[in-house]
C-alpha positions in Angstrom: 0.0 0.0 0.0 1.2 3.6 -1.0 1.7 5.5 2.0 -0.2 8.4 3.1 0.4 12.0 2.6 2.2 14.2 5.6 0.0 16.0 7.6 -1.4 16.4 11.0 -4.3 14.9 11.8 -7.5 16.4 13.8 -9.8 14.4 16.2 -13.3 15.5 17.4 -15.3 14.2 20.2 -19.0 15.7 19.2 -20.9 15.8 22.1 -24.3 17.4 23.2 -23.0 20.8 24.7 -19.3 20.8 23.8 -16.8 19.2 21.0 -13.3 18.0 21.9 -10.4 18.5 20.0 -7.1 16.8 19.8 -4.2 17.3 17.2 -1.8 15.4 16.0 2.1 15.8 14.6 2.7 15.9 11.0 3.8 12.5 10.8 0.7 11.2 12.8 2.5 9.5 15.5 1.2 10.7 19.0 -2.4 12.6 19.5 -2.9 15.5 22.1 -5.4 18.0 23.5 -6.5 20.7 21.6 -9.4 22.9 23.0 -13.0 22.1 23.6 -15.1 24.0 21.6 -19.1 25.1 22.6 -21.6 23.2 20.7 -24.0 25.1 18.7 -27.5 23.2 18.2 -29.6 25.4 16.9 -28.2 25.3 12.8 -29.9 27.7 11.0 -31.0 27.0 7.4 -30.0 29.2 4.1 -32.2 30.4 1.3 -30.9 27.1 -0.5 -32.1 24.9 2.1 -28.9 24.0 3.6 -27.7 24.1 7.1 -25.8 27.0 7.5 -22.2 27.3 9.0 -21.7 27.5 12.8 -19.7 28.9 14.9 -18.3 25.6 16.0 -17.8 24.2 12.3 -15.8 27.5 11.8 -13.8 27.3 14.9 -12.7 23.2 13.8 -12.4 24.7 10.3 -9.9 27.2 11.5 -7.9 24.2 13.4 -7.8 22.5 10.0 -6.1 25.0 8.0 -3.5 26.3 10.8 -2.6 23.0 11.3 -2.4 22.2 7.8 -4.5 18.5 8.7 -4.4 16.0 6.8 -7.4 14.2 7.5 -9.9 15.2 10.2 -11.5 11.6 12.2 -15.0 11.9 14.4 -16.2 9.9 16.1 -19.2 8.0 15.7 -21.0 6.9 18.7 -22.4 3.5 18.1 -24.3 1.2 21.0 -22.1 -1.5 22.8 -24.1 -3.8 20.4 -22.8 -1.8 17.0 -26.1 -0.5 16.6 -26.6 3.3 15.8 -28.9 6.0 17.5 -29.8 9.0 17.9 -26.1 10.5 19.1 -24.9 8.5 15.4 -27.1 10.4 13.5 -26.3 13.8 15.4 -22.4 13.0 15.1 -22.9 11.7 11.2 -24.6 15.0 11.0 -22.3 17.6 12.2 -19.6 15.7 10.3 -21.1 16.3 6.6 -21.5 20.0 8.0 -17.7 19.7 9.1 -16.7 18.2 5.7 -18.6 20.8 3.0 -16.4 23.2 5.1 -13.3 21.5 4.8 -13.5 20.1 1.8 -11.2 19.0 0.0 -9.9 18.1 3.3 -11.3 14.7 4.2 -13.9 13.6 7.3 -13.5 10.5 8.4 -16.1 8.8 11.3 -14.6 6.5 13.2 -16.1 4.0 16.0 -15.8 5.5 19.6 -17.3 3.2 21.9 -16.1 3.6 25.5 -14.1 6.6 24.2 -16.0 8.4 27.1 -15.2 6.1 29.9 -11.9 5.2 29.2 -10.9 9.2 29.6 -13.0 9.3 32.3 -10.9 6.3 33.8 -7.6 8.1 32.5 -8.4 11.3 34.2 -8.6 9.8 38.0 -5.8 7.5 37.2 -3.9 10.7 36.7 -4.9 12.0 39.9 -7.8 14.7 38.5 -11.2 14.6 40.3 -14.4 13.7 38.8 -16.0 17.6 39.2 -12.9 19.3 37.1 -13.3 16.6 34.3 -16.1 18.2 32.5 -13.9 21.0 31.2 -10.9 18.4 29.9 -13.3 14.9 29.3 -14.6 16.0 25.5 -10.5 16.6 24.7 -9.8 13.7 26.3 -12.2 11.9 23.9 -10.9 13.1 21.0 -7.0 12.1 22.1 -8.5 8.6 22.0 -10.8 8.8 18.5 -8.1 10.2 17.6 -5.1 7.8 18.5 -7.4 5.0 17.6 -7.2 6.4 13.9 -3.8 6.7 13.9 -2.9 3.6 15.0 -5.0 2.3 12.3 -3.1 4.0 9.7 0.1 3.0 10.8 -1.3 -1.2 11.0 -3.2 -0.5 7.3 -1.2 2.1 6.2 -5.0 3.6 5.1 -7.0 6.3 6.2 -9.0 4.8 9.2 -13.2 4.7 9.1 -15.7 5.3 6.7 -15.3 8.7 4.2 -18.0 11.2 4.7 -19.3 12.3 1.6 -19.1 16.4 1.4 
């Protein structure tokens, strides 16, 4: 397999009220916290009929291009059972809004089960308590969507997920 161009890569953790963000090196090797950035639900609609742009797609768009990324991976929360719900259809959502911005940048969702727990579980183990992880848990997320992805690409030496359509 050819391998993949240089280029950091971006992570987001879409939640109900806030969106983590972690970033990777150019060579994708190690993912970190980036900011967490306030949801915005109530998406307006254009003339056209299409969802206008947000204040948190132009924030993550902004990320992209100073970053120069690569690739952008969200996650997509499925059930324990791989079954998809409501969240999977809000997160498949937000990432077609994320991708018409960023395009030709690519969105890719990637599965993110337990991505929640396991940086809630990393958090204590690092000695933070549970009332100051709301501020750090969404980036926390992300670090893990997002060094799931990478991890992939380095096994397949392929983008990780499925390619959202812009």
């Amino acid at each position: 397999m050819p391998d993949l161009p240089r280029g950091a890569r971006l992570g987001v953790d879409v939640g109900k009220a806030r969106i983590g963000l972690a970033g990777s090196d150019p060579d994708g090797l190690v993912a970190t916290p980036v900011e967490t950035v306030a949801r915005v639900l109530d998406v307006p609609v254009t003339d056209d009929g299409r969802p206008a742009v947000t204040a948190d797609v132009v924030r993550i768009a902004h990320e992209v291009s100073e970053r120069f990324a690569a690739v952008v991976y969200v996650g997509l929360p499925r059930h324990l059972s791989g079954h998809e719900g409501a969240a999977t259809a809000d997160a498949r959502t937000f990432a077609g809004r994320l991708a018409r911005e960023i395009a030709p940048v690519p969105v890719h969702l990637v599965d993110e089960r337990m991505t929640t727990v396991t940086a809630h579980a990393q958090l204590r183990a690092a000695g933070k308590k549970t009332a100051r992880h709301r501020p750090v848990i969404d980036q926390a997320a992300a670090v893990i969507i997002l060094q799931h992805a990478l991890d992939v690409e380095r096994t397949s030496a392929d983008r990780a997920g499925e390619r959202v359509e812009a």
